[in-house]
Structures are given as C-alpha cells and as structure tokens.
N, C-alpha and C positions, 0 to 999 in steps of 0.2 A: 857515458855522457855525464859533464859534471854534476852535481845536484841543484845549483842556481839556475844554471838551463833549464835542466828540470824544470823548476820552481816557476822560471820563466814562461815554460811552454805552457804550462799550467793555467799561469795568470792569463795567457792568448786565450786559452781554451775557454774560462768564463767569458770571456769579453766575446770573441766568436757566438758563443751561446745567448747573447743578448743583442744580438743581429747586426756586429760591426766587426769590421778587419782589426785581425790585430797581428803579429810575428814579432817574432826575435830578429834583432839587427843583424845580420852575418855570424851566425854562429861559430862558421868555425876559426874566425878570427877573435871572438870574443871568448872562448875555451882559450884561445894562447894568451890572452891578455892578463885571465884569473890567477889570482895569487891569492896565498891563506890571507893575508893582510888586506886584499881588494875584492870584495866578491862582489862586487857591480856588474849588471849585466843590462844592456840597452833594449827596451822594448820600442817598436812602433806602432800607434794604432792611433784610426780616425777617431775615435771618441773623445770627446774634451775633457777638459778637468772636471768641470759638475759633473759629468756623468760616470767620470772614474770617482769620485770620491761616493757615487752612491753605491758602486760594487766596494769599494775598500777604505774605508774610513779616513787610518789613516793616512791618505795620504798626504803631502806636504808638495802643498800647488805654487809654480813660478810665475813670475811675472813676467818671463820670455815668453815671446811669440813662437819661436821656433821651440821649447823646451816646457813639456807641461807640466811633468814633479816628480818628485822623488816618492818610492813606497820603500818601507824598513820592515823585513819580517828575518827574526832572529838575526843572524851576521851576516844578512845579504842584503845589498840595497838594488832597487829595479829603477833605473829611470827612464819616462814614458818620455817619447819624440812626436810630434803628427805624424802623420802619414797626409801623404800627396796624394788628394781628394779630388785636383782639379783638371778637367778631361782633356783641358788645351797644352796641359803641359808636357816637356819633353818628355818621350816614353823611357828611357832611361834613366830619371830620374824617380821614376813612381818608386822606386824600390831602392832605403834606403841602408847605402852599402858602408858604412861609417858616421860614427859621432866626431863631436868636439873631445870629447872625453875619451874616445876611443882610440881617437890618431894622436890624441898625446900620452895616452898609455905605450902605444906602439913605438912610439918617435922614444920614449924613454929606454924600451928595453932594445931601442934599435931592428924593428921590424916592422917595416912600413910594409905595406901592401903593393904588389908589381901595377895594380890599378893607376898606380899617379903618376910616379915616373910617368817608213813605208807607203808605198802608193796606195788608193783605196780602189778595190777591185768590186763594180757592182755584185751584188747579188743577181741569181739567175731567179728569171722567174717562177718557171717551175722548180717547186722545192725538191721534185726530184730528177730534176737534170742531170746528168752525169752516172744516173743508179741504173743499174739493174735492178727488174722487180724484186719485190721482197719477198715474194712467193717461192724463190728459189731458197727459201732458207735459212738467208746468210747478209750480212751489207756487204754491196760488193762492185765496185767502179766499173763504169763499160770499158770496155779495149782496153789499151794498156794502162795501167793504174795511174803510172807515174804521169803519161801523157794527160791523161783525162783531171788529175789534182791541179796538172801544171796551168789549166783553163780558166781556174776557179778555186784557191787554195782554203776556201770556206765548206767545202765539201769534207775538206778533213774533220772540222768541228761536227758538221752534219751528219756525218758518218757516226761519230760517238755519241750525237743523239739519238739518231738511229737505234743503234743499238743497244743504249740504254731503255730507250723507252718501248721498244720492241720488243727487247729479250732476245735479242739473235745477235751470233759470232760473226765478226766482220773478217771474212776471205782474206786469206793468209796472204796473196799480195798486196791487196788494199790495204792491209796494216801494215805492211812494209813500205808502203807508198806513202801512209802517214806517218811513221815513226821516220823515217828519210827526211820529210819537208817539214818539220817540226819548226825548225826555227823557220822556215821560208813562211809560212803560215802564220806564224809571228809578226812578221817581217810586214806583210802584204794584207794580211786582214786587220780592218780596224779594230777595235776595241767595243762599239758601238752592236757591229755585228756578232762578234765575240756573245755577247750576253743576250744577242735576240736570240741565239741558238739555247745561249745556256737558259734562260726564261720561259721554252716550251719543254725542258725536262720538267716529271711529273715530281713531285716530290716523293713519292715513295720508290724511286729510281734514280734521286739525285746522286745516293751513295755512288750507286756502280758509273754515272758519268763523269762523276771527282774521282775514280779507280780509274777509270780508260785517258781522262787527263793527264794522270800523273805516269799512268806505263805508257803513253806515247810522248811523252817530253814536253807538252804542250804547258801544263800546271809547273813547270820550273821555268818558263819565262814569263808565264803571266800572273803567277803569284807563288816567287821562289820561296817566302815566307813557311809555306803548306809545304810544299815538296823537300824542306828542311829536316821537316816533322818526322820520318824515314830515319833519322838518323839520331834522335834522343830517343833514349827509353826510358820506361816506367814500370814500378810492380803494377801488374793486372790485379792482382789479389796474393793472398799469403800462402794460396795455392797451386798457381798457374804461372808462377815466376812471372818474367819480363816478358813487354810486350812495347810495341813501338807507338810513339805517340800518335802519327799516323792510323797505324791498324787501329787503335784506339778508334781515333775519329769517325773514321770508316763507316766500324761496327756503331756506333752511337747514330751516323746517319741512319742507318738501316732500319735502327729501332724504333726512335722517335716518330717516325709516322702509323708505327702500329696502335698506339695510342690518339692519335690528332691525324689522322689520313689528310693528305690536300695541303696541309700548312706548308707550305712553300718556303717560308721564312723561316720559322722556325728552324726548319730543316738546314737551311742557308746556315742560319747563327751556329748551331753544330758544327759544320763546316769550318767553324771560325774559333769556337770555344774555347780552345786548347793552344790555339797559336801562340797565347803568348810565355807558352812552358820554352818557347825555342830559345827567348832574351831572358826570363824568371830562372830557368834552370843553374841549381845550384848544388856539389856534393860537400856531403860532411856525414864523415863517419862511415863514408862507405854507400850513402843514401843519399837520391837524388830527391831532391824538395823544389817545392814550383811557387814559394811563396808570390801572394801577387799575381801571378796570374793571367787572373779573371780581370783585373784592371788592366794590368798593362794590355790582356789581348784584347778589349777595349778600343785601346788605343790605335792599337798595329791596326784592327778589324775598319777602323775608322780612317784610315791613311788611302788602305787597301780601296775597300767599298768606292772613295773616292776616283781613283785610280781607274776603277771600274765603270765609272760613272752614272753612279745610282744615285738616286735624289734624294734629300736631303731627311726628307720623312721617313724611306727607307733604310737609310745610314743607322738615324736613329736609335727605330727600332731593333736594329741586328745588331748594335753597338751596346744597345739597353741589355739586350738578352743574353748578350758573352758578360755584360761587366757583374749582373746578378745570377748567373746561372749555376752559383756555388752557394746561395745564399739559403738553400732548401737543405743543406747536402749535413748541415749542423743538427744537433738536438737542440731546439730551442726554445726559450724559455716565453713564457705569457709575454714579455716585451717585445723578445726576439719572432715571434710568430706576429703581432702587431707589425711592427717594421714591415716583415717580408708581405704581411696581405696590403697592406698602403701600397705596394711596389706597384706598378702597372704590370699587364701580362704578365701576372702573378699566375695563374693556368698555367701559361708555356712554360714558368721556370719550374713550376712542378713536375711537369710533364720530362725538361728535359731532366730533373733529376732521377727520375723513376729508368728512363732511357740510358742513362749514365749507370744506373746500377745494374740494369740489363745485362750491358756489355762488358760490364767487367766481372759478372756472375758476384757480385757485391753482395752485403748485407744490408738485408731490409730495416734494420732494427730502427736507426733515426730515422727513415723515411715516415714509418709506421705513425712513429711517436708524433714528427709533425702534423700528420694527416689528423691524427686524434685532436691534434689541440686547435688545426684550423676553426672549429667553430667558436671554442673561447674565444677568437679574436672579435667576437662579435656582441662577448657581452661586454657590462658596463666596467671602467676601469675598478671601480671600490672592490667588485667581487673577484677581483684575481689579487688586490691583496692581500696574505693573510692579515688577518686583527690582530695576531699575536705576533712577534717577531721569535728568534731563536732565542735570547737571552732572556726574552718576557718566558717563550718556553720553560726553561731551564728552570726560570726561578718557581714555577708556579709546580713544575710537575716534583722538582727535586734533582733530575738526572741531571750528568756529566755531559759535556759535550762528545758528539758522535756521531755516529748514520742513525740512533735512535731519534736525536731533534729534528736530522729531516724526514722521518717516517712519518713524526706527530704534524708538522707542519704540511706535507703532502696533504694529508686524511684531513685536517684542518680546513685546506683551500677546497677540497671538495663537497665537504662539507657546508662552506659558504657558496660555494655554486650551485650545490642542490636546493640551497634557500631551509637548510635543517639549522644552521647559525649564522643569527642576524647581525647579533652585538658583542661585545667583552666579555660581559657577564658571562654568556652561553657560550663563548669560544673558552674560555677558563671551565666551564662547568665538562664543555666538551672534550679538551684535552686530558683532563683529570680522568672521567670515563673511560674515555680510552686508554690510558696509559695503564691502569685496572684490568681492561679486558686482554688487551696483548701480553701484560705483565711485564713491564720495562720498567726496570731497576735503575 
C-alpha cells in the first residue's frame, strides 16, 4: 500500500478515535491516480473544519460547502470532503465513490472509472390447527403435508416458530412441504401476519428462526437484502480465515442475548447490522473493506423495517442501533467516549459490541479500554484536559518528541483526575518529577 494511504488511513483512525466517521475515498482508484509529483489523496469524514483544525492545526479551510480543506504533511497533501450525514438520503450516495479532483486526475491519464459510463387468507383460530401434538417430538403437519399447508399457507411461518421457540426438528415431509410452497407462502400471506408470527419468537431464539427462514426460502423473498449476505465474505479474525457475512450475523444473534436476555429489539437490530456490507463492500489489495456500513445499513434497515410494517418509533430505534453499533468497537478518546455516552441506548450499543467480539473470538483490548474510560465521561470537562499540552511538555521537561511526551501527558491527565494536580504550577512541578523518576531523557 502506498505510503499517503498510509498517512491517510492514519489520519481516519484519529478522527475515528474522537467519535466520528471518517475513510479514504476509493482507494484503489486513488493508489492509480498517485504520481511522484501528485501525492493527494481524498479523505471523507462527518467532522467539520473547527473540529479538524483542532485535531491538526494546520489545516487550510475552504469556503466550499461541498469541500472542507486541505492538510500538508511533508509531500503529501490530504483533502477532506463531508461525508453524507443525512438519513433521507439516497443510500448509494452515503459513500462517496469519486472527487472533483479525482475524476479530473482519471479523465487526464485516460482512466475513468466503468461506474459512469396475493389474496389474504385468514388466520385459523386455533394456533395449533393443522399440527400434530408437540409431544411427538418434532413440528409436524396432520395428513398430508402439502394438502394440510395448502389450507392455510401461514402454518409454514408457524411451523418455524415452532420450532424455534420449542427447540424441536420439524418432520422431514413438513419441511418439504414448506421448502415447496415457499414462494406460495409469499404469494398468499400478508405481511401483517408475517410479523405476528415473527413478534412471538423469543429473543434468545430469534437466531435460529432467521436460520429456518433463510434454509426454507422464505428470508429471499421477504427480505432478499439478508439472504444476500450468504454470498459476501469477511475475515472472522487473523486466525479463523473467512467467514460469511450471514454466519456472521447468525452467531452475533445468538450472543447478544446472553448479556441483555428478552431484548427483542436489540436482537432484531443484529439481524440488521451488517446488511449494509452487501452495497459498502469493496476490494483493494486483495481485502474486502465495508467502509460505511453502519450508515448505509441504516438506511437499507430503514426501507426494510418499513416494508415490514413496523411503526415508526420502532423503525427508529433499530435504525438508531445498526447506524451506531460500530461506535464502541474504536479506542476512544475522553471526547470520543463523551460522544458515544450522549448516544441514546448507549447499553445496547455496548452490549452489541461485547456480542460482536463474541462471535468473531475477537480482541478485547478496545472494548476493555472503553469500558475503563466510561466513567470519565461523567467528570467535569477541565479535568480531562491536560494543563500542559505536548510542546508546553517538551519545552518544560527538555525531551525530543516521541511515545515519551505521550507517556508524561497520560500520567499528567491522571493525575488531574485524581485531584493530585490542580494548576500549572503543579502540572510543571509534576511532570518534572516524573520525568526524574522514570528517567526520560
């Protein structure tokens, strides 16, 4: 990877760490565009110019709306774009795939991008009409499978609640009788009843009813988005190679309620998380990257939901929950933990990140560090900043820049959170001390 990418992914990753989106524009159009003489490289991120110039000085802010500023660090220049913040708009657009600068780079060296160029059939009363008892075992249709679905093609749906929430194998012809009438099922049940079914699965069983959806064909007509998911993959970890976005989700169902039992919703937004790697996914270099995401699937989750006809408070909140459910998943810094505890059902997004590293046998390390600084969020803003900055460091202790100014400035802030340094004075007398006892040169 070239070294301004680099430099680029770099600069995301502070901006990440202070609790807002940020990525590189298409990278691997913008590795063909670099030349010794152009090392420009386009970033995107929601943050505005005040708040980039306080992570980087300097930068050099525009007066376009569309185009926030240029940063210069030795022969590379970075120039910052918005990012599509707003949740009405086209989902295709959240993620942007070209500059002004970049398709006149491209148009120069002659290498544009190929981008431009049913009746309703009541419900039976008895909810178990059509079953044989459950004591046999197993879910399993009276008389013949096909005849007795053909009565009432909501008994398919019911059967995979069944069996979800029961724990019991549905009779090798009853599943043949619903993998058969998949789309008739489709075809002939509302949608309305669709979701009365799906609304008595338990949450700690939703997993395996979104499993029995998608191996009966049922989850590719009523939300082809999910059953896509089957067919992108992703590294699980740098041990367990590839794993399908799907199985992903699955197992994260599975999880999440071991932490928060009952949360039904929650559970649901899981369901939903990841949907938007299906339109996000991108390779470069060999690696597939999903920048985006958690907004775009956002978006989709919010199309969807409607689709499904869930109300609008519902929508909401399981829209809320896919579009910040990566917002825990950073190291973040005293701003960036501020941010995320303001978020509403800031719990579940906790929850689903702990559930997320579950499933992919992940590292704890950022989750740890967040959970530590959640209670900083609660002190007063003065005491999370240091009194000294790095160059006030530098000049006071003597050293060179390096991991030694962030050692003294860590021990610094803690030091003012213990209430051991109040003022200047004592932050100077402080650092000096220390720098003494560690012996940092």
């Amino acid at each position: 990877m070239p070294q301004p990418i680099k430099d680029a992914a770099a600069l995301c990753k502070t901006i990440m760490r202070n609790g807002y989106d940020s990525y590189v524009i298409n990278a691997p159009l913008q590795k063909r565009a670099l030349d010794e003489k152009n090392l420009e490289v386009d970033i995107c991120t929601e943050l505005n110019a005040e708040g980039l110039s306080k992570l980087f000085p300097n930068l050099e802010e525009s007066d376009s709306h569309d185009y926030i500023g240029q940063l210069r660090q030795g022969d590379a220049v970075f120039n910052f774009y918005p990012a599509d913040v707003i949740e009405s708009s086209y989902t295709d657009g959240t993620i942007a795939r070209l500059t002004p600068r970049l398709v006149k780079k491209l148009e120069a060296v002659g290498d544009l991008p190929l981008s431009w160029a049913c009746p309703y059939i009541p419900k039976a009363q008895d909810v178990y009409d059509g079953f044989e008892k459950l004591d046999t075992g197993h879910i399993c249709f009276e008389g013949i499978p096909d005849e007795t679905l053909k009565k009432d093609y909501l008994r398919a749906i019911k059967a995979l609640r069944f069996s979800a929430n029961y724990h019991l194998p549905i009779e090798g012809n009853t599943w043949l009788s619903i993998v058969r009438a998949s789309r008739r099922a489709l075809d002939y049940v509302s949608v309305t009843d669709i979701m009365d079914e799906w609304r008595k699965v338990e949450a700690e069983n939703m997993y395996r009813f979104a499993e029995l959806l998608f191996e009966s064909m049922i989850l590719h007509g009523i939300i082809p988005e999910l059953a896509s998911l089957t067919r992108v993959k992703q590294i699980k970890n740098q041990d367990n190679g590839e794993e399908t976005v799907w199985g992903h989700t699955i197992e994260t169902m599975r999880r999440y309620p071991e932490e928060l039992p009952y949360d039904w919703y929650g559970t649901l937004a899981f369901l939903f998380h990841d949907v938007g790697k299906l339109f996000a996914g991108e390779y470069f270099e060999d690696k597939i990257t999903f920048y985006q995401h958690h907004r775009i699937g956002s978006k989709v989750t919010r199309k969807i939901l409607k689709r499904l006809r869930f109300n609008t408070d519902e929508v909401d909140l399981v829209c809320h929950l896919v579009r910040n459910h990566m917002r825990f998943h950073f190291m973040l810094t005293d701003r960036g933990i501020r941010r995320f505890k303001a978020l509403d059902e800031y719990p579940r997004l906790i929850e689903m990140a702990r559930a997320d590293i579950k499933a992919r046998n992940g590292s704890y390390k950022e989750f740890n560090h967040n959970m530590k600084m959640l209670d900083r969020a609660d002190l007063s803003e003065d005491m999370l900043e240091p009194l000294l900055n790095g160059h006030e460091i530098m000049d006071f202790t003597g050293i060179k820049p390096g991991p030694a100014v962030g050692l003294i400035r860590d021990a610094l802030l803690e030091a003012q959170v213990s209430g051991d340094v109040s003022s200047v004075p004592e932050a100077i007398e402080f650092i000096t001390r220390y720098q003494e006892r560690e012996k940092i040169q």
